[in-house]
N, C-alpha and C positions, 0 to 999 in steps of 0.2 A: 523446330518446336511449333512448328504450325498447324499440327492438329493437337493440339494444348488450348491454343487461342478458339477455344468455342463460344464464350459468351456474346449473346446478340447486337451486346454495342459494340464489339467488333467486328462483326458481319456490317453495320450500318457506319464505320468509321471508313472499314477498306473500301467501298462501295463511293462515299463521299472521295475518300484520299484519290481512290483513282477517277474520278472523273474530275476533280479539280486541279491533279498531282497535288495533293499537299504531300508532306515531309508530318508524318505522325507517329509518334514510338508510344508504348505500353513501358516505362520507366521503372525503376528503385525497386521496392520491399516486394509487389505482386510479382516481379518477374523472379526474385530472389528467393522467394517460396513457393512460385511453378518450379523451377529448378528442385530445390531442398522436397517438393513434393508436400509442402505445408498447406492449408487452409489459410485463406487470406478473404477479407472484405472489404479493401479498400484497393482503387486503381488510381494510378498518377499518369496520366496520359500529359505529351508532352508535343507540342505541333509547333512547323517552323511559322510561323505567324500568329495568328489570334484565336486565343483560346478559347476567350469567352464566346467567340461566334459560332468557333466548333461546338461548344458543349448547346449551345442553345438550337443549330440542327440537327445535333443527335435525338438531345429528346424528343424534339419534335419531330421525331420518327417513328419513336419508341412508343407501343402500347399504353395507352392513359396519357401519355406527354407527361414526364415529370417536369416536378418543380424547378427550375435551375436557381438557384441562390447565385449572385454572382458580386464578386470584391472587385470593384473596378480597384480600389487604390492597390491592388498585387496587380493586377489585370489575370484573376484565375476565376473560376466557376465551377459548380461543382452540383450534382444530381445525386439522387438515390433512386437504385431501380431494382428491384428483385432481392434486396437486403447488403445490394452490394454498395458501397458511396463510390464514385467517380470525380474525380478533381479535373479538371483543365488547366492547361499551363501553357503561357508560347513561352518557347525555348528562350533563353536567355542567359547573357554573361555577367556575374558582380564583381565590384571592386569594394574593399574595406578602408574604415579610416577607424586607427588605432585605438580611440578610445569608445567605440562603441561596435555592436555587433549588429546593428542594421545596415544593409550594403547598398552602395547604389546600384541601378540596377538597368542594363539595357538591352534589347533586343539582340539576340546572338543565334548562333548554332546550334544542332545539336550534339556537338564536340564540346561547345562551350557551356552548354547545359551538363554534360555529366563530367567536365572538372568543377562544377562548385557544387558537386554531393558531396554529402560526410566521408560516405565510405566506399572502397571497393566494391564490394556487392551489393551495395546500393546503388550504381552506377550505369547497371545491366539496363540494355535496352532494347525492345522486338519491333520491328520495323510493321509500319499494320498498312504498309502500302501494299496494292497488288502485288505489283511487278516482284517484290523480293518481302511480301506476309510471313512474319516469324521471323525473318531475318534477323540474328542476335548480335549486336555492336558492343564490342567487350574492350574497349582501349586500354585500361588499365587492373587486364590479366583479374577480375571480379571473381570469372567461373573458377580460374584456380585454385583465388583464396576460400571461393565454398567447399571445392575438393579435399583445400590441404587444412579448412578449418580453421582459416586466419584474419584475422580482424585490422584491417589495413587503409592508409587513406588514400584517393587518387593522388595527391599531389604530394610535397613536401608538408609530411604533418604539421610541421613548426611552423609555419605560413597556415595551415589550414586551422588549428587549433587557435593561435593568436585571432585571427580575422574571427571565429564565431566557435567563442571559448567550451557555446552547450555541446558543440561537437565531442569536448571530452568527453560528456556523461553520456552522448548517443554510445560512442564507440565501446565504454562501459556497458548499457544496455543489453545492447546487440550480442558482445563477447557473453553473459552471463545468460541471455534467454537462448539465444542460439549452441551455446556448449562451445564457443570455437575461442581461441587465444590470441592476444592484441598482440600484433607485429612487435618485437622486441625497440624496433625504432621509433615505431607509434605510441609505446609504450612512456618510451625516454621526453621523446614529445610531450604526451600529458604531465610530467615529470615535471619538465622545464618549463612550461605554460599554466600551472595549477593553478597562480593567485589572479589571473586574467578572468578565471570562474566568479571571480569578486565582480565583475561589470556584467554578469545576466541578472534576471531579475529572479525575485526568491522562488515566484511561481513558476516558471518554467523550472528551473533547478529540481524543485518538490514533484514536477510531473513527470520529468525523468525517474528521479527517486521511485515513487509511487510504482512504474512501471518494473524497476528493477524488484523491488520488493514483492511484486506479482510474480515475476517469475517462478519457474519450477525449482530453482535450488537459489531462493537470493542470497546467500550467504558468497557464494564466487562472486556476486556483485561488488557487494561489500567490499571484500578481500582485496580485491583490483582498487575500487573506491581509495581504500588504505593504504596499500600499497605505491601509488600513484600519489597521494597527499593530500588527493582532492577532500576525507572522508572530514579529516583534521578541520579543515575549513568552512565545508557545507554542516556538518553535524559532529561540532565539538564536545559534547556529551556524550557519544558514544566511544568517541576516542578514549577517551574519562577511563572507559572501561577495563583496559587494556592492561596486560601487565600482570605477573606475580610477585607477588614481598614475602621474605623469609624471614621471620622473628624465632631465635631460640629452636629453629630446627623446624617453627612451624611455618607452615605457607597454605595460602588460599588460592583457589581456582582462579584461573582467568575468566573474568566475569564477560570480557567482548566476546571470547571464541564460546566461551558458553549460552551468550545472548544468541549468536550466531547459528548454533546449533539448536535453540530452541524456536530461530523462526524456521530453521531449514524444518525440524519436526510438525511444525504447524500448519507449515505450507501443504504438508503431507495428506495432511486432514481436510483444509478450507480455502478458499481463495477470497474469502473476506478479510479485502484490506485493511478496517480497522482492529479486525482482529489480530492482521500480521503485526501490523504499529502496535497493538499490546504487547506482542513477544519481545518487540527491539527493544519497548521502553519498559517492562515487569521489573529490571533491575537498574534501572537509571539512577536512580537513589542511592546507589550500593556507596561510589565512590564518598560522598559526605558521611554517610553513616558508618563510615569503615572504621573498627577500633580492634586495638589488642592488649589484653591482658594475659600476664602470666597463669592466671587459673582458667579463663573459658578459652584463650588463643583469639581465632579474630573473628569478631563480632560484625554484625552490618544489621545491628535491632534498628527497627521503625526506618530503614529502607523504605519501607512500599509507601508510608506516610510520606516521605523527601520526593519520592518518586509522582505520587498522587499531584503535588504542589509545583513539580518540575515539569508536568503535560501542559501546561496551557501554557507555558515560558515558548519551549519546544515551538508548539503546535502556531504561536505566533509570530514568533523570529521567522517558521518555514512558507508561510500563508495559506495554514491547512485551516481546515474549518473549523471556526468556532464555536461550533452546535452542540448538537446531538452526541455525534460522533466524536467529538472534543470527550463530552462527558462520561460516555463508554469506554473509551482507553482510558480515562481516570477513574472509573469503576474496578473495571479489570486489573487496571496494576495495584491500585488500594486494596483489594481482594485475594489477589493470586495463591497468597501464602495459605490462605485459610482449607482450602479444600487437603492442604497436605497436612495441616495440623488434626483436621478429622479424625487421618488413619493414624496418627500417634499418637492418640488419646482415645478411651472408649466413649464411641460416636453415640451422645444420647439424642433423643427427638429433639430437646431445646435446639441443641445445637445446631441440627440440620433446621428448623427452622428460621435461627436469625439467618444461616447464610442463604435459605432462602428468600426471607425478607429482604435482607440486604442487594442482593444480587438481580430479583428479581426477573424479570424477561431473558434474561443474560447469564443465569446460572449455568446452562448448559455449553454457553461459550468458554463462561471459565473452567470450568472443569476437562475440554481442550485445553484450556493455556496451560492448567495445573499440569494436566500429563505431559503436555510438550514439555514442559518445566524439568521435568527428569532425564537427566542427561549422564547419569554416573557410567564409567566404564564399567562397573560388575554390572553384567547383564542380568544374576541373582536377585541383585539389588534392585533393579531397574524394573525387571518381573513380578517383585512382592510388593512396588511400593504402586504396580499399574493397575495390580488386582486389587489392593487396597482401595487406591482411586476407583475400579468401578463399584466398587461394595459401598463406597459412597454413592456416588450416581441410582445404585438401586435403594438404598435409604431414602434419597431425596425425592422420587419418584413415587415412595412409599407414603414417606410424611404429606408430599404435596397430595397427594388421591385423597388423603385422609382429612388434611388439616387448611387447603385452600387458600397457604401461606403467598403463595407466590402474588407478586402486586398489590400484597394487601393492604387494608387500612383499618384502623382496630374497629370494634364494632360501635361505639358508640364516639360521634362525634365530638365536635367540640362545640358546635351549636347546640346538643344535647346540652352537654355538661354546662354550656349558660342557662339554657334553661331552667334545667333542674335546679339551681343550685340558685338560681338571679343573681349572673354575675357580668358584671361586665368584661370586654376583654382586657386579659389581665396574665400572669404567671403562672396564675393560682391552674387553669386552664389546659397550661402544655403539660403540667406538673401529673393532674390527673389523668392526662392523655395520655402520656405517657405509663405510668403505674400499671392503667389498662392490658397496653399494647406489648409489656415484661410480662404479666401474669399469664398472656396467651402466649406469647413465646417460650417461656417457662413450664408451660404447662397445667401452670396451677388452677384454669379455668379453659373450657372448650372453646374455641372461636366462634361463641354464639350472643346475640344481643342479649338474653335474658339475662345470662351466667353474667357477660359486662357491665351490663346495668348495676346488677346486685354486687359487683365485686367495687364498680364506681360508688357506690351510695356507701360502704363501709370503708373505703378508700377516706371519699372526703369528711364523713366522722374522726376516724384513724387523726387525720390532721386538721380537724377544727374548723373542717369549712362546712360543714351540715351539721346541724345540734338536732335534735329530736326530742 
C-alpha cells in the first residue's frame, strides 16, 4: 500500500522515522478507508514514544508550520493542514476498573496499541518507517473482516464492551454507515453488556446516535440499536413505538418501522440532522394519543400536539441542544400533519397562507417531512398523494410571490394601535393584533398598512374601544 501513502506528512514522518528509527504507523478509520477506497479527513498516527514531540516536528516542517493544539493530560497533539486533522498518539496499553470507562493508561507497544481499538478494522495499521513504508500489521484478521463485511472486536467482546460500554454504539455505528454485519458473537456481547451503556455519559451516547442517524440508510442503525436492547434504554420513546394491536378485526400500522422508514426516505433528500430528528420524532405522540372506538377504529388525534410537548423532555434527557434547533423539531413535528391535510380538502389561499405564517423559514423543510411521511405500500396511493404534496408546494410558492406571508408580521403594530387608540399596554392590544393579522390571513384585506389601518379603526369600534 505504499503508493497510497502520498500525503506530504508522510513524506516528512518517514524522513524523521528513519533518521531517528522511530516505530510510527498511520492507525484505525484512514487506513480502513484507503483499504474500502473511501474519502477520509482525519489521520490517527501512532509512534512508539512521544507523540506530542512528533506532531510538533512535523509541523514544523510543514509549509506555513501549522498550529499544533496539544493535550498534554492524553499526552496526544494534533494539526490541521490541507483540510486534513492529524492526531498524535504514543502507543500505549489500558487497563479498566469496572465501574467506570476511563482507563488507566501506560506507555506500551504497538501490539498493545491495536488490542485496546473498538474494532477489527479499526485496528489496521501501515508502518511509515523506511525500511518497511506501507507495511500493513493486521493481528487480528481487520482486512478480512472488511472483505467478508463483518463488524468484529480484537479481543473478547465481553471484556471489550464491559471496560468501555460506548464501544457498543461504535460497533452499531460502523455496521450501519459501513453496510457490514456485527459478528454474531459481538452481537450476543452487546446483548449481555447493554445496561453497562447506563455508565457513559448522555453526551457521548447522543454523538454516536447523531452519527448513526447521518448515515445513509439510519434505520439498520436503529434495528441493530433494538435488537441489541440498547434502543430500549438510550431512547425509550421510540421503543413506545413498536408494535401492532388488533381491536374487532381492526389494527394499526406499526408506527417504529414506519418512523423508521420515514427517516430512511428523508435521509434520501437531506443530511440535515435536525431535520432527520424531525422524522424519528413527527409521531412520538402517537403512543399517548392512541385510542379506539367501534365507529372511527384507532384514532392518534392531537398526536403532533403530545409530540410538540414531548421534544424538549427528549431533547434534555439526551443533552441535545436547547436552542434553535430544539424549536425546529418542535416546529416540524407540531406541523407535519398540515401539509397532507391540504391535499384532502380544497386548498384555498387562506389556508396556504397560515401554513405559511406558521411554518415560516421552514415551510419548505416541512413539506420534505410531509412527503417522507408517506409510506403506504400502494405505490398508487403513494404517487397521488406525492403529486398532491407538490401541488401544494406550487400554491405556496404562488401565494408566497403574491402575498409576502412568509416571516410575516401583521402590518400594523401594536405600538401603532397604542397610539391610535391612547392605550396603554393592555389585552385590549393583542386582541386587535390579532383581528388584523386573521383578516390578512383570511383574505378579507390585502397585506397592506393602509387596508390594516382602516380595517383596525372599525375593528376597535366593532368592540368599543374607538367611539367617534
Amino acid at each position: 500500500m505504499k503508493e497510497q501513502l502520498r500525503l506530504p506528512v508522510f513524506d516528512i514522518i518517514k524522513t524523521l522515522a528513519g533518521k531517528d528509527n522511530l516505530q510510527v504507523y498511520v492507525i484505525g478509520g484512514y487506513v480502513r478507508d484507503l483499504i474500502m477506497k473511501r474519502s477520509s479527513d482525519d489521520v490517527d498516527i501512532v509512534i512508539v514514544g512521544n507523540g506530542i514531540k512528533l506532531a510538533e516536528k512535523v509541523a514544523g516542517k510543514l509549509p506555513g508550520k501549522p498550529k499544533v493544539t496539544v493535550f498534554k493530560r492524553f499526552g496526544t497533539a494534533m494539526f490541521k493542514y490541507e483540510g486534513i486533522e492529524y492526531e498524535f498518539v504514543g502507543a500505549r496499553k489500558e487497563s479498566y476498573s469496572p465501574d467506570s470507562r476511563k482507563p488507566a493508561i501506560e506507555a506500551g507497544s504497538i501490539e498493545d496499541d491495536q488490542k485496546r481499538r473498538d474494532l477489527t478494522v479499526n485496528a489496521l495499521a501501515l508502518s511509515l518507517h523506511p525500511d518497511n513504508f506501507g507495511e500493513l500489521t493486521d493481528p487480528f484478521g481487520g482486512l478480512n473482516d472488511i472483505k467478508n463485511k463483518i463488524i468484529r472486536t480484537p479481543l473478547n467482546p465481553d471484556i471489550t464492551f464491559s471496560d468501555d460500554p460506548l464501544r457498543m454504539m461504535r460497533a452499531v455505528r460502523f455496521a450501519c454507515r459501513l453496510n457490514f454485519k456485527i459478528f454474531p458473537e459481538t452481537l450476543e456481547a452487546i446483548k449481555k453488556n447493554k445496561e453497562r451503556i447506563k455508565i457513559v455519559s448522555k453526551e457521548r451516547i447522543s454523538d454516536e446516535l447523531n452519527k448513526i442517524i447521518l448515515s445513509e440508510r439510519p434505520s439498520e442503525g436503529f434495528k441493530i440499536l433494538d435488537e441489541a436492547g440498547l434502543l430500549e434504554i438510550i431512547f425509550p420513546e421510540l421503543t413506545a413505538l413498536k408494535g401492532v394491536e388488533t381491536v374487532n378485526g381492526l389494527s394499526h400500522k406499526d408506527n417504529f418501522l414506519h418512523t423508521l422508514q420515514v427517516l430512511d426516505n428523508i435521509s434520501a433528500k437531506t443530511d440535515n440532522l435536525w431535520l432527520r430528528w424531525a422524522a424519528i420524532l413527527h409521531d412520538i405522540g402517537k403512543p399517548a394519543a392512541k385510542r379506539f372506538s367501534p365507529k372511527h377504529g384507532w384514532t392518534f388525534h392531537s398526536h403532533e400536539f403530545i409530540g410538540k410537548k414531548t421534544v424538549p423532555d427528549i431533547f434534555k434527557r439526551m443533552r441535545l441542544p436547547m436552542n434553535e434547533k430544539m424549536a425546529y423539531v418542535q416546529k416540524l413535528v407540531l406541523l407535519h400533519l398540515r401539509p397532507v391535510a391540504l391535499v384532502k380538502e380544497e386548498v384555498t389561499d387562506s389556508a396556504i397562507r397560515r401554513l405559511l405564517f406558521e411554518a415560516g423559514d421552514d415551510v419548505d423543510d416541512l413539506m420534505t417531512l410531509a412527503e417522507a411521511d408517506i409510506t403506504s405500500k400502494n405505490e398508487n396511493k403513494v404517487k397521488l398523494f406525492l403529486k398532491n404534496l407538490e401541488d401544494v408546494r406550487r400554491r405556496l410558492a404562488e401565494v408566497e410571490e403574491k402575498d409576502k406571508i412568509r416571516n410575516w408580521q401583521p402590518p400594523v403594530s401594536g405600538d401603532v394601535i397604542m397610539k391610535t387608540f391612547n392605550l396603554k399596554p393592555s389585552k385590549e392590544i393583542g386582541i386587535i393584533k390579532d383581528a388584523v393579522r386573521e383578516a390578512v390571513l383570511d383574505g378579507i384585506i390585502p397585506n397592506e398598512y393602509d387596508a390594516a389601518f382602516d380595517y383596525m379603526i372599525k375593528f376597535a369600534k366593532k368592540i368599543g374601544i374607538y367611539k367617534t
